[in-house]
Each structure stands twice: as structure tokens, then as C-alpha cells.
C-alpha positions in Angstrom: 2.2 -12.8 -18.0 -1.2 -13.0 -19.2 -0.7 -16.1 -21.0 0.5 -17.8 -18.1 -1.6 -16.1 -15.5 -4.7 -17.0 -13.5 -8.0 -14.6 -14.5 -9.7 -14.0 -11.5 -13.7 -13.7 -12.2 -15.0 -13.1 -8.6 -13.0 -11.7 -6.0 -14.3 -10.9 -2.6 -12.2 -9.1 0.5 -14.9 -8.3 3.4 -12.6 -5.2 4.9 -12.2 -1.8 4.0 -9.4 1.0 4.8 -6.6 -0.7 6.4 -7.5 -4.3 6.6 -8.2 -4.3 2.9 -5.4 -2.8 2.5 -3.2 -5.3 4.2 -4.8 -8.0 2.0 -4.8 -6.1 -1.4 -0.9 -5.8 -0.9 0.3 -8.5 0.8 -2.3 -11.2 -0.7 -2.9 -12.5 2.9 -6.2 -12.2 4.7 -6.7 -9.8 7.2 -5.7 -11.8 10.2 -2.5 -12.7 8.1 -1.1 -9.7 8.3 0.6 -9.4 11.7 2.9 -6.5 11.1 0.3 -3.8 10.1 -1.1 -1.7 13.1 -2.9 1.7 14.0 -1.1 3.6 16.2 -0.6 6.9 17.3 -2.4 10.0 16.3 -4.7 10.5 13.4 -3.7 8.9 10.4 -1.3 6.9 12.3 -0.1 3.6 10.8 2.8 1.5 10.5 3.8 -1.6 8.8 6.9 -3.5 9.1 8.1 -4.2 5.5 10.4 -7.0 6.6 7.3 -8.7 7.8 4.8 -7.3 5.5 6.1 -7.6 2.1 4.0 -6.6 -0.8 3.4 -8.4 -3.8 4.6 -6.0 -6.6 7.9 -6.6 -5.4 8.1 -9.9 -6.7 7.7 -8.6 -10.0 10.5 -6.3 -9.6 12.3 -9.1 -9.3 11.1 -10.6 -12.0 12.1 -7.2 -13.9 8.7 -6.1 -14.8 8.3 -2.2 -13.7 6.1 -1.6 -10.8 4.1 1.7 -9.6 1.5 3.0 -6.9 -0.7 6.0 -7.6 -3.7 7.0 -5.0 -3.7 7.4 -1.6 -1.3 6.4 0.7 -2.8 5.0 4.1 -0.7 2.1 5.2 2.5 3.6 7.4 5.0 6.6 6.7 7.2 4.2 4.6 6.0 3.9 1.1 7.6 1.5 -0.5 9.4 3.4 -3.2 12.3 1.3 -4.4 11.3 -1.4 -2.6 8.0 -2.6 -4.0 7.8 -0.4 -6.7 9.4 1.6 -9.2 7.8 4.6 -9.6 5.3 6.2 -7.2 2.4 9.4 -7.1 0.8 9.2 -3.7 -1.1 11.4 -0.9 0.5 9.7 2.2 -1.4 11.1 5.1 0.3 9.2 7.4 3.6 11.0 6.8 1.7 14.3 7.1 -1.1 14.1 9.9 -1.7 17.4 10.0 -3.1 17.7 6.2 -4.9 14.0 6.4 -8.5 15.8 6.7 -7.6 17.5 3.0 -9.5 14.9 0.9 -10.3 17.1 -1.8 -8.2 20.2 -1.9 -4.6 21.0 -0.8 -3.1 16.7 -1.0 0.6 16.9 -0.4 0.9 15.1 -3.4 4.8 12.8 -3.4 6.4 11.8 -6.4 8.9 8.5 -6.1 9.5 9.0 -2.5 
């Protein structure tokens, strides 16, 4: 892949949280992303993954192996199986009332 690929020497996104997000993962600006929406209480978000595919899931395709690690911010579903093969996240969205723990106490999921 890296023979073939495109190095990328200065990439910009002007967003943070969600909206950078969206674009990180999907690979389409901000405004791209239709599907992606706060809602809800506190950390509420959903995404509709029909509509909002991510890009590591083309490389499952490809049959490359795939994982997320980090935070979790972008809807209750994470993607596991999906996008990616393996998978260590805090989703806060799946557990509202623990979002505020951002240094202690993470419900930490592994693959699903």
C-alpha cells in the first residue's frame, strides 16, 4: 500500500469534536456528511452507517485488518465488524451517564 499510495504532507480539517470526526472517517467535508447528528441528551449522537460509511471498511474489503482505539463520540453503534476488525474504545454515547469521566472510571469496550 505504501508503494502505491498518495503521502499526504499538509492536511488541514477546520472542525473539531463531531464535525472532524465525520470528515476523518468518512473522508467527506463537514457539510458532506448528512447522516451524522446531535441529538438527545448529553453525549448524544447518531450516525446512519448506511449513509455514513467509513473508510476503513474499504480496506476490510480489501482484506487488510482494521482497528479503532480512543474515544468513541460519534453514535451508540461502533462499527465493530463493520468498519473494523478489532476495537478498544470509551463510547460515551452508549453510556451518558459516565461521559463526564474523562480521566478516571472510562467504561472501557473491547470489540463491541
Amino acid at each position: 500500500m505504501a508503494k502505491r499510495g498518495i503521502r499526504f504532507r499538509r492536511g488541514y480539517f477546520g472542525a473539531w469534536c463531531m464535525p472532524y470526526r465525520a470528515s476523518f472517517l468518512t473522508g467527506h467535508l463537514q457539510h458532506g456528511v448528512q447522516s451524522m447528528r446531535m441529538e438527545g441528551e448529553y453525549p448524544g449522537i447518531a450516525y446512519d452507517p448506511q449513509e455514513c460509511r467509513f473508510w476503513p471498511s474499504v480496506f476490510r474489503e480489501q482484506g487488510y485488518h482494521t482497528a479503532h482505539i480512543g474515544k468513541w463520540h460519534t453514535g451508540t453503534d461502533t462499527g465493530h465488524g463493520r468498519d473494523w476488525d478489532h476495537q478498544i474504545v470509551w463510547n460515551r454515547p452508549a453510556h451518558p451517564e459516565n461521559a463526564r469521566n474523562y480521566f478516571y472510571d472510562q467504561i472501557i469496550s473491547f470489540n463491541g
